[in-house]
MOPAC internal coordinates of N, CA, C and O (Angstrom, degrees):
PM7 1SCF
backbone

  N    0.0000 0     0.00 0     0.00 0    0    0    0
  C    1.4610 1     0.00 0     0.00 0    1    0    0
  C    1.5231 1   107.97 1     0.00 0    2    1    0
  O    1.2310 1   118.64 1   -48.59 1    3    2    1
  N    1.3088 1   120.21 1   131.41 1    3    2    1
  C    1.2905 1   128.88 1   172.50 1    5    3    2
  C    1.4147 1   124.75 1  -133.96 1    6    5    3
  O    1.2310 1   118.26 1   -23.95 1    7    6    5
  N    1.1013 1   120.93 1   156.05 1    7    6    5
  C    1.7168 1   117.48 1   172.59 1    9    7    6
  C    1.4848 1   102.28 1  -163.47 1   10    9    7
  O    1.2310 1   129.48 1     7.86 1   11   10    9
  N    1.2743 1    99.34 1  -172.14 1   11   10    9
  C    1.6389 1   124.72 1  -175.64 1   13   11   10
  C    1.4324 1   124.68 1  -124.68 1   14   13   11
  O    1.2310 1   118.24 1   -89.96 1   15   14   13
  N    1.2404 1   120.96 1    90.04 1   15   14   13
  C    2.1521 1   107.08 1  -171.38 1   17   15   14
  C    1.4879 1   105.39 1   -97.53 1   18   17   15
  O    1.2310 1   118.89 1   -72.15 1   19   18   17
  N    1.1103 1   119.72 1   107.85 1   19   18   17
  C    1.6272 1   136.92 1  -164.52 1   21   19   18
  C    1.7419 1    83.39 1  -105.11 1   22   21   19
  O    1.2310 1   125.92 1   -58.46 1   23   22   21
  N    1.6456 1   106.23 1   121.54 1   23   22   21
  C    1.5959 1   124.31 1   145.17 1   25   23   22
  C    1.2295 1   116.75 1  -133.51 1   26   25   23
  O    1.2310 1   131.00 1    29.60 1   27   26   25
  N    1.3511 1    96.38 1  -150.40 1   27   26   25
  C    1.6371 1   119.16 1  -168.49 1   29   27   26
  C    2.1214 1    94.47 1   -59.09 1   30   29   27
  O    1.2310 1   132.37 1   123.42 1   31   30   29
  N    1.4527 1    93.70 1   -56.58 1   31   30   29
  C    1.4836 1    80.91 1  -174.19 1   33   31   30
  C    1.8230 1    90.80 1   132.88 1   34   33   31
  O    1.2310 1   125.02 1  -159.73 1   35   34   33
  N    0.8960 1   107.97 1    20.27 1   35   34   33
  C    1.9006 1   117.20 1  -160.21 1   37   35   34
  C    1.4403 1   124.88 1  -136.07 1   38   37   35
  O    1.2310 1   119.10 1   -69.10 1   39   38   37
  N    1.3265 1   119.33 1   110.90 1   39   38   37
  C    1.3074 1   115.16 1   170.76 1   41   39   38
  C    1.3109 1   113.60 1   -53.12 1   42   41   39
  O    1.2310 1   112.47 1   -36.49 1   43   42   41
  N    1.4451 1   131.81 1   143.51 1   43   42   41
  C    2.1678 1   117.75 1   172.14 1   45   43   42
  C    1.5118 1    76.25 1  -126.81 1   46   45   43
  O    1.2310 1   134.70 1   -10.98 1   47   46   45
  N    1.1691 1    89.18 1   169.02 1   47   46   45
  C    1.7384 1   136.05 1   155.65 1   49   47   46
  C    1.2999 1   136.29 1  -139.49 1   50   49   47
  O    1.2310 1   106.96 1   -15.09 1   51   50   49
  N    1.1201 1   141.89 1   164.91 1   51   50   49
  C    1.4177 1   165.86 1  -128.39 1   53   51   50
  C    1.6708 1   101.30 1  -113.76 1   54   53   51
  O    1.2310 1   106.36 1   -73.20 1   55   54   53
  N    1.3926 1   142.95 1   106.80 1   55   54   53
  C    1.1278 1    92.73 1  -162.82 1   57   55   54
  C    1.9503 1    90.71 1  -159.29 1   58   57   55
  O    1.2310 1   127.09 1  -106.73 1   59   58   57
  N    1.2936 1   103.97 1    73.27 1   59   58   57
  C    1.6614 1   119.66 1  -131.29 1   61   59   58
  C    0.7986 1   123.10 1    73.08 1   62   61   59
  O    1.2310 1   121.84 1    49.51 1   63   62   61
  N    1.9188 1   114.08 1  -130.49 1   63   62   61
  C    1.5482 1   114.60 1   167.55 1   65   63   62
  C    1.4752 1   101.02 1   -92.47 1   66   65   63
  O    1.2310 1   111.52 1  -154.88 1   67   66   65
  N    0.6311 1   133.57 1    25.12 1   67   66   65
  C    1.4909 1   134.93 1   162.64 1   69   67   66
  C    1.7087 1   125.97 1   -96.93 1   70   69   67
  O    1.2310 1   121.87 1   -38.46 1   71   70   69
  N    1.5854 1   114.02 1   141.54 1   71   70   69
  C    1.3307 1    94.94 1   170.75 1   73   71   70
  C    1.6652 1   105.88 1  -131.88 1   74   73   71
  O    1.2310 1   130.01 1   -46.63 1   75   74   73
  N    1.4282 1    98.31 1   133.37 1   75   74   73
  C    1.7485 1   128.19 1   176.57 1   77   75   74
  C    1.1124 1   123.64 1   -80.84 1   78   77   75
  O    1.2310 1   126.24 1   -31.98 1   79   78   77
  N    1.5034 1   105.61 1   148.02 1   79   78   77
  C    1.7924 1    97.27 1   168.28 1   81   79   78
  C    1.0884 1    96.99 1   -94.11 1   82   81   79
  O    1.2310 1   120.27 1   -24.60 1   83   82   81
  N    1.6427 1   117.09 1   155.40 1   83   82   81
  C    1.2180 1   115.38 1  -171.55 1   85   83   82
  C    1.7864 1    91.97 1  -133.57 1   86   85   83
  O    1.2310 1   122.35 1   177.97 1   87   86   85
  N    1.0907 1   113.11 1    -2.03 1   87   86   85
  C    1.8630 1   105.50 1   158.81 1   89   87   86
  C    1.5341 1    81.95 1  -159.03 1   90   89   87
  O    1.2310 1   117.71 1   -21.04 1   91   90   89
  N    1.5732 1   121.97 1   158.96 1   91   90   89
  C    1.0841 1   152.45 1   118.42 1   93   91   90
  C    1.4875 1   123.92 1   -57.57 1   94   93   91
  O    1.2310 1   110.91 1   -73.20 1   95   94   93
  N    1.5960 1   134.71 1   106.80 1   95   94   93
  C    1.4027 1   142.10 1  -141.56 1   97   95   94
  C    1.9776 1    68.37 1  -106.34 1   98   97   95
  O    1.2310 1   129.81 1   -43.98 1   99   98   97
  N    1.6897 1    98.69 1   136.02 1   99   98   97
  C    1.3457 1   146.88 1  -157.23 1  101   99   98
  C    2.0624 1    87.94 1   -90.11 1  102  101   99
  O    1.2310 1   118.35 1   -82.44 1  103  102  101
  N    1.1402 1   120.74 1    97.56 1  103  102  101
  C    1.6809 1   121.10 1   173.13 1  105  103  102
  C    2.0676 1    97.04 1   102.41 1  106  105  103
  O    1.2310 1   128.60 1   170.17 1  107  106  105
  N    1.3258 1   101.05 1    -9.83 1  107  106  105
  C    1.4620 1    75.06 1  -176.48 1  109  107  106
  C    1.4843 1   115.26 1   -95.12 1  110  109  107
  O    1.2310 1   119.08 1    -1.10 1  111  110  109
  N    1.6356 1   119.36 1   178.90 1  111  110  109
  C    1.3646 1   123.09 1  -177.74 1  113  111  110
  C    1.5981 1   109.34 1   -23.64 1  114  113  111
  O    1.2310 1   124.47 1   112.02 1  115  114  113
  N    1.4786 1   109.03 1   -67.98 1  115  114  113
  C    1.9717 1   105.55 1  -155.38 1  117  115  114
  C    1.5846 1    82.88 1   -62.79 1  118  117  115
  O    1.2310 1   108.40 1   102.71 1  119  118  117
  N    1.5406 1   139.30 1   -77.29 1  119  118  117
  C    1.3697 1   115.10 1  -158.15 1  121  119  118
  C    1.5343 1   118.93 1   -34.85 1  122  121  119
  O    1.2310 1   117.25 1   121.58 1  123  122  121
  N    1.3371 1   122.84 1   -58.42 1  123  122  121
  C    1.3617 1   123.23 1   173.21 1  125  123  122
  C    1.4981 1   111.28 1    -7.60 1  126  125  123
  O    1.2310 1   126.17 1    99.80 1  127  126  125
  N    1.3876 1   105.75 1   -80.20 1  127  126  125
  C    1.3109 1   131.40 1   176.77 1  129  127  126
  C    1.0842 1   123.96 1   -36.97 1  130  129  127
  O    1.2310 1   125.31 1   121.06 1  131  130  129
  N    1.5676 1   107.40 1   -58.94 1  131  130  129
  C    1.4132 1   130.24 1  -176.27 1  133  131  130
  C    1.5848 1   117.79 1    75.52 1  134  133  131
  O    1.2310 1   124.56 1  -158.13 1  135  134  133
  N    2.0201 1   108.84 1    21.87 1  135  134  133
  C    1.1468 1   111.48 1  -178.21 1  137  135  134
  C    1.6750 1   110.12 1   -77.31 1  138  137  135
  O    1.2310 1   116.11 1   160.41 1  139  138  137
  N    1.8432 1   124.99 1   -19.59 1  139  138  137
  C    1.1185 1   104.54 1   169.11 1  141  139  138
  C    1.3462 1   124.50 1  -134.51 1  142  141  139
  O    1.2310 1   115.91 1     5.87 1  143  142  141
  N    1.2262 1   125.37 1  -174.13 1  143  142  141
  C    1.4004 1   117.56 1  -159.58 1  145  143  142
  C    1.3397 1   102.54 1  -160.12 1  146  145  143
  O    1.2310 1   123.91 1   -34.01 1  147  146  145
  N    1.3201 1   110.10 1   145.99 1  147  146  145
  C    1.6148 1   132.57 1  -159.69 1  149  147  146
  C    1.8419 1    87.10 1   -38.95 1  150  149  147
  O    1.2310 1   115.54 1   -12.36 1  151  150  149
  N    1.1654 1   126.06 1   167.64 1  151  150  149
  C    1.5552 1   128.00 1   147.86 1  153  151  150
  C    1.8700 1    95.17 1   100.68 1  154  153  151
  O    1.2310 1   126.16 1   132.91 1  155  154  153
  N    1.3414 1   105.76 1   -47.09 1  155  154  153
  C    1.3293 1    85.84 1  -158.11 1  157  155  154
  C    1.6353 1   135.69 1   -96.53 1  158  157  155
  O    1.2310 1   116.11 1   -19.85 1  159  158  157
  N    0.7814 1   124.99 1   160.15 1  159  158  157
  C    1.8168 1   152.36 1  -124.03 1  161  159  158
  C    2.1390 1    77.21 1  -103.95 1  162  161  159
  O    1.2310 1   130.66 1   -57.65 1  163  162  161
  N    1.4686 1    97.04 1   122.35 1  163  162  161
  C    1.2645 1    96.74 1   151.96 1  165  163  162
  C    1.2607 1   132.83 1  -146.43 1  166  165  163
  O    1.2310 1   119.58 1   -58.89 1  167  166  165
  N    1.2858 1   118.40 1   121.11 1  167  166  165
  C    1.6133 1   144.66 1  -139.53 1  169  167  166
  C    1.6134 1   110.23 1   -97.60 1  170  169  167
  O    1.2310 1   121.18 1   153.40 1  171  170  169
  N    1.3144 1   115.34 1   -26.60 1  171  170  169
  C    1.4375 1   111.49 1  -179.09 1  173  171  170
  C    1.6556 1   103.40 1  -150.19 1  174  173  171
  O    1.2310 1   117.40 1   -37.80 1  175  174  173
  N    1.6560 1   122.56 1   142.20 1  175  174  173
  C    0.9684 1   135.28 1   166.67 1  177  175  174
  C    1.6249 1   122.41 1  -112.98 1  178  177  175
  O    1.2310 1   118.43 1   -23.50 1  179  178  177
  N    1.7076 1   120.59 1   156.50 1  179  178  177
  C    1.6794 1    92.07 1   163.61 1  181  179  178
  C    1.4839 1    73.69 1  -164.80 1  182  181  179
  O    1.2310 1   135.10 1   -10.85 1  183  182  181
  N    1.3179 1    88.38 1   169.15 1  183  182  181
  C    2.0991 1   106.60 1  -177.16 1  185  183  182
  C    1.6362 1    90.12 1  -104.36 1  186  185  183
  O    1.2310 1   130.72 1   -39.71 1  187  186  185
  N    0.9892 1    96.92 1   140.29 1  187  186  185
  C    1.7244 1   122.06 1   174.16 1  189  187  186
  C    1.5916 1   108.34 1   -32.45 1  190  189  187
  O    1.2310 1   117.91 1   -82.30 1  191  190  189
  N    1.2937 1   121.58 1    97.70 1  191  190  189
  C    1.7360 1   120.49 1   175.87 1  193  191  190
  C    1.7573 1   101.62 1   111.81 1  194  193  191
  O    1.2310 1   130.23 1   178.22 1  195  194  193
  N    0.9985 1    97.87 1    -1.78 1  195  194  193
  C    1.7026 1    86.46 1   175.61 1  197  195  194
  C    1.8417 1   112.27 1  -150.82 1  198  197  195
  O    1.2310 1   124.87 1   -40.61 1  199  198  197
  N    1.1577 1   108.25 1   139.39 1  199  198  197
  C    1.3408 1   120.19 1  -164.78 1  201  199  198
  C    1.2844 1   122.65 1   -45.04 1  202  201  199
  O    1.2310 1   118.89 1   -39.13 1  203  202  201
  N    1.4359 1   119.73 1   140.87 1  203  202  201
  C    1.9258 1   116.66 1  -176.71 1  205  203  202
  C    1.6689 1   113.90 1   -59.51 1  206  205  203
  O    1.2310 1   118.55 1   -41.62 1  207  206  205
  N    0.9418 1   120.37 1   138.38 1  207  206  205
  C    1.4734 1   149.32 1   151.05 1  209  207  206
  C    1.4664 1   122.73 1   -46.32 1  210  209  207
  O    1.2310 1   116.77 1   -78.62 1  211  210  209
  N    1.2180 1   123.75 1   101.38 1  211  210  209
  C    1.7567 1    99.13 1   161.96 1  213  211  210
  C    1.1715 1   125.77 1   -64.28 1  214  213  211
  O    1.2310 1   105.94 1   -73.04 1  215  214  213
  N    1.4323 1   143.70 1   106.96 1  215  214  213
  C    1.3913 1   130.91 1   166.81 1  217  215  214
  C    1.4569 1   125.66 1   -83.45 1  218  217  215
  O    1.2310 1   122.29 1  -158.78 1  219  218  217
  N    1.4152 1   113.22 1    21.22 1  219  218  217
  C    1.6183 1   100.60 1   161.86 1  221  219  218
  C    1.1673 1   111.21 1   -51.45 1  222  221  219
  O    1.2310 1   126.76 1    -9.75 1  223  222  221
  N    1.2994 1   104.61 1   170.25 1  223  222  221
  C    2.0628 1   125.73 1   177.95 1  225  223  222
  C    1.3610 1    97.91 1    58.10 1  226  225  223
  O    1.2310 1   113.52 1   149.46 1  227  226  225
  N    0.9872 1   129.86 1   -30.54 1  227  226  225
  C    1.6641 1   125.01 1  -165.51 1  229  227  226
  C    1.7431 1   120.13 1   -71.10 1  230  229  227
  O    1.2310 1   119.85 1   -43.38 1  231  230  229
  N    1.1490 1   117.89 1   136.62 1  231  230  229
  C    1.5708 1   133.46 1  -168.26 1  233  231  230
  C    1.6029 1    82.95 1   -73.99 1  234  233  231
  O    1.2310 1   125.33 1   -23.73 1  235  234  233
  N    1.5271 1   107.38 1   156.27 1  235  234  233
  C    1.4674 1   144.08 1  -154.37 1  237  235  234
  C    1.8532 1    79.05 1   -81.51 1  238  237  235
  O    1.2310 1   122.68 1   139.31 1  239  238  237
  N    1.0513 1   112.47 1   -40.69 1  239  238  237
  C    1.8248 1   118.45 1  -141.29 1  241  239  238
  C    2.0955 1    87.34 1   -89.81 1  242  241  239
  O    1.2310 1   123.17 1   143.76 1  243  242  241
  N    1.5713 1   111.53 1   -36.24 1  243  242  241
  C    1.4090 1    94.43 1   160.34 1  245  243  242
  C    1.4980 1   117.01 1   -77.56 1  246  245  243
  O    1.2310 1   121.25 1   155.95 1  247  246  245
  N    1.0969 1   115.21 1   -24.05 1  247  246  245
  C    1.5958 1   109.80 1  -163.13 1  249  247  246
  C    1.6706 1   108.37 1   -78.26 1  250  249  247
  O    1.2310 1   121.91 1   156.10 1  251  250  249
  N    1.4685 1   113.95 1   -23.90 1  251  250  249
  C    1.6796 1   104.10 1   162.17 1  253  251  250
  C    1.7098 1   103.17 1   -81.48 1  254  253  251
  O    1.2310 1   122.42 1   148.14 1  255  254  253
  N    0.9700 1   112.96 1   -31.86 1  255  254  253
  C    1.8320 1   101.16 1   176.64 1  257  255  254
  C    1.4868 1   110.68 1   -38.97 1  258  257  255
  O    1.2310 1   120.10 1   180.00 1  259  258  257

């Protein structure tokens, strides 16, 4: 069995109602970029063409869904 899990490129964590990156993964998407960085707090998500999300309160395991 094999597959492929394509994200941000980012370790998160749990961190209240908030969820953090807690490493930036070394070659992936966010380093590329260099839009994120260990520490920080992220508050809204959205898929390309449709509007951001608040993810406060929300578990790590919905917030990559």
């Amino acid at each position: 069995m094999g597959g492929k899990l394509e994200g941000i490129g980012a370790r998160l964590q749990t961190d209240g109602d908030f969820t953090k990156v807690s490493s930036v993964v070394v070659g992936g998407p966010a380093w590329k970029t260099k839009k994120l960085q260990d520490d920080d707090v992220i508050l809204k998500v959205a898929q390309k063409g449709q509007d951001p999300v608040d993810i406060t309160g929300m578990r790590v395991d919905d917030v990559v869904q």
